[in-house]
KOLFINU-356045 format. One record per residue: residue in three letters; x, y, z of N, C-alpha, C in turn. Coordinates in steps of 0.05 Angstrom, whole numbers, padded with zeros to 5 digits, always signed. Example, Ala and Ser with C-alpha at 12.3 -4.5 7.8 and 13.67 -1.06 7.14 Angstrom:
REM KOLFINU-356045
ALA+00264-00114+00156+00246-00090+00156+00264-00066+00156/SER+00257-00045+00142+00273-00021+00143+00258+00001+00157/
END
This chain:
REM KOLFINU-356045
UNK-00390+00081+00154-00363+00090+00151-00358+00114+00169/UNK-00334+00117+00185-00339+00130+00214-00311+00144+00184/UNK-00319+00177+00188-00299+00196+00175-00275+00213+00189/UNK-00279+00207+00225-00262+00218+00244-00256+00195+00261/UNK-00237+00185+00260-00223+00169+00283-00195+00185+00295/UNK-00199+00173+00316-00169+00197+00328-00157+00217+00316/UNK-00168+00236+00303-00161+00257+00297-00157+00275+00314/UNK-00125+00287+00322-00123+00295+00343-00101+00315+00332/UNK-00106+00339+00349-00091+00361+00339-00078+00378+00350/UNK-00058+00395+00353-00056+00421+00375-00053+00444+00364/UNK-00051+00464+00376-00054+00491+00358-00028+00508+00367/UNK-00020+00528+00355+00006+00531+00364+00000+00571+00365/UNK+00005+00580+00385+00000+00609+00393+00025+00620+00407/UNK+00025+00632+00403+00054+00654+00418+00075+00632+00428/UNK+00086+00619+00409+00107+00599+00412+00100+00584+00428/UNK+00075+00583+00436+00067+00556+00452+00052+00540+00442/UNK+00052+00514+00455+00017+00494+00439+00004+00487+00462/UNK-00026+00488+00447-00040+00479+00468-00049+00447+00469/UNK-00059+00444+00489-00068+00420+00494-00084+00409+00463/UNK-00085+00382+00471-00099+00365+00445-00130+00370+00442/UNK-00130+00377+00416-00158+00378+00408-00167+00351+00397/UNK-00193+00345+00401-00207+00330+00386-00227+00344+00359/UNK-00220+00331+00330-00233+00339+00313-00254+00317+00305/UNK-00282+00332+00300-00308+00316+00308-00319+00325+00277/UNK-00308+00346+00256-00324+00357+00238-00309+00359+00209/UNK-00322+00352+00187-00298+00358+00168-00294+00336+00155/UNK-00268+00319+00130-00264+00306+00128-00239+00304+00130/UNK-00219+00279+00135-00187+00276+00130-00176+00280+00112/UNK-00148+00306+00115-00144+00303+00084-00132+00288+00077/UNK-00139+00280+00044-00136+00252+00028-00149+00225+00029/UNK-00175+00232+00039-00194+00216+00045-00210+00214+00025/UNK-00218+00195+00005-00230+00192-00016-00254+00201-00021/UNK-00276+00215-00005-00294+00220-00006-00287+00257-00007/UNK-00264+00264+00000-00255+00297+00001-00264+00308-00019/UNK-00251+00305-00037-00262+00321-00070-00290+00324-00078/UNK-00303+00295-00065-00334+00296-00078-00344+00322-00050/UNK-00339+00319-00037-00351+00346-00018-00338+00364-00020/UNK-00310+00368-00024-00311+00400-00038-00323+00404-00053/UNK-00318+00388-00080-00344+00402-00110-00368+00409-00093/UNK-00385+00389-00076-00415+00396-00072-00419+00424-00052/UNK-00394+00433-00036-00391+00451-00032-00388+00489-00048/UNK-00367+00480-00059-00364+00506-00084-00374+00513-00098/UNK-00392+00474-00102-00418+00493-00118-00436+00509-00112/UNK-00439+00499-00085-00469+00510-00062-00443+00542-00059/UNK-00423+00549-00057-00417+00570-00046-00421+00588-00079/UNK-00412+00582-00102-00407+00591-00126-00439+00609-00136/UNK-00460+00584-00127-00491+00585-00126-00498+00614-00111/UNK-00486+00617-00083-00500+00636-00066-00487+00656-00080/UNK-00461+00661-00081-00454+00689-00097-00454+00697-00123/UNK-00464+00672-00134-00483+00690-00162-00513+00708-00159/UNK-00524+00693-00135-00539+00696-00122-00547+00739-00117/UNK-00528+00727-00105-00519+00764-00078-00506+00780-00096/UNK-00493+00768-00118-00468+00794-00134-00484+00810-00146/UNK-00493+00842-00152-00510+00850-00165-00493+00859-00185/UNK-00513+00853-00213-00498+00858-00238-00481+00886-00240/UNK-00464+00884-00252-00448+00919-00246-00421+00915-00231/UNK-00428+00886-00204-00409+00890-00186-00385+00874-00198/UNK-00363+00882-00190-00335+00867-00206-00320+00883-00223/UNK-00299+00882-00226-00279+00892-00252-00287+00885-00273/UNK-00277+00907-00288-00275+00901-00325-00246+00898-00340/UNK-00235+00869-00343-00210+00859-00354-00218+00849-00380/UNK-00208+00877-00402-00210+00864-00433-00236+00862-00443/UNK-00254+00885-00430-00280+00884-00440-00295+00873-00427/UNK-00297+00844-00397-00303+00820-00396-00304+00839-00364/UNK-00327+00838-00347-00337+00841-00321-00329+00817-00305/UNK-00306+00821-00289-00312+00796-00266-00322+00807-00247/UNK-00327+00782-00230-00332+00793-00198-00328+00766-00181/UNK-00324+00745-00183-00316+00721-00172-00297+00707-00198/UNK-00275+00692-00184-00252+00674-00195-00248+00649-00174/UNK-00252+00631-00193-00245+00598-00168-00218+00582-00180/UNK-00210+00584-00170-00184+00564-00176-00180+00545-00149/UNK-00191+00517-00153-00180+00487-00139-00192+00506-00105/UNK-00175+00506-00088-00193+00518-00061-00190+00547-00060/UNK-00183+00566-00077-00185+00594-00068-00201+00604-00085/UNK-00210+00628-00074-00240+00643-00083-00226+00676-00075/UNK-00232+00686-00106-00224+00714-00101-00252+00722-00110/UNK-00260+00747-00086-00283+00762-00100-00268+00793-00113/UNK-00283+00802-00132-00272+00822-00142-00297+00852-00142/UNK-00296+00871-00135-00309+00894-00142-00294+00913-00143/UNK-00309+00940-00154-00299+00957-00164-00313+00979-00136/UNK-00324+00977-00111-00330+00999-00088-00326+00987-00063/UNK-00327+00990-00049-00328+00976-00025-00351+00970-00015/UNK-00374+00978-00026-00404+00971-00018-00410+00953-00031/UNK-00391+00945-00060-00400+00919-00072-00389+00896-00064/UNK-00363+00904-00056-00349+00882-00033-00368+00876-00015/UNK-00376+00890-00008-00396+00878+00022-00411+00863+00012/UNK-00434+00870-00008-00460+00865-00011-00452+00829-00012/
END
């Protein structure tokens, strides 16, 4: 099953576009196989920053420490320094 056929694109910069791109990477959106590779994604991303977050890092809302929130495709990280941001 070929996941890129003519997928072709332009990009738009200082009120101009450029020439056509070819997209070679990725999936189509609304392509039935989309969802199953985001989940296997978010999880592999959700995995590494439990990973890296060192305990401590994140807010305290209501008693309750966050430091990562996922909702559908956005990812907020949360700390309380800017060195925990980084880490």
């Amino acid at each position: 099953m070929r996941l890129h056929e003519l997928v072709l694109s332009k990009l738009c910069y200082a009120h101009d576009l450029s020439d056509l791109i070819t997209s070679t990477i990725g999936v189509k959106q609304g392509h039935p196989l989309s969802p199953t590779f985001f989940g296997i994604y978010i999880d592999e991303l959700m995995s590494f920053f439990r990973e890296h977050i060192y305990e401590g890092d994140g807010c305290i809302l209501h008693h309750v420490l966050i430091s990562l929130l996922l909702f559908t495709d956005d990812v907020i990280l949360l700390a309380s320094s800017c060195e925990g941001l980084q880490r």
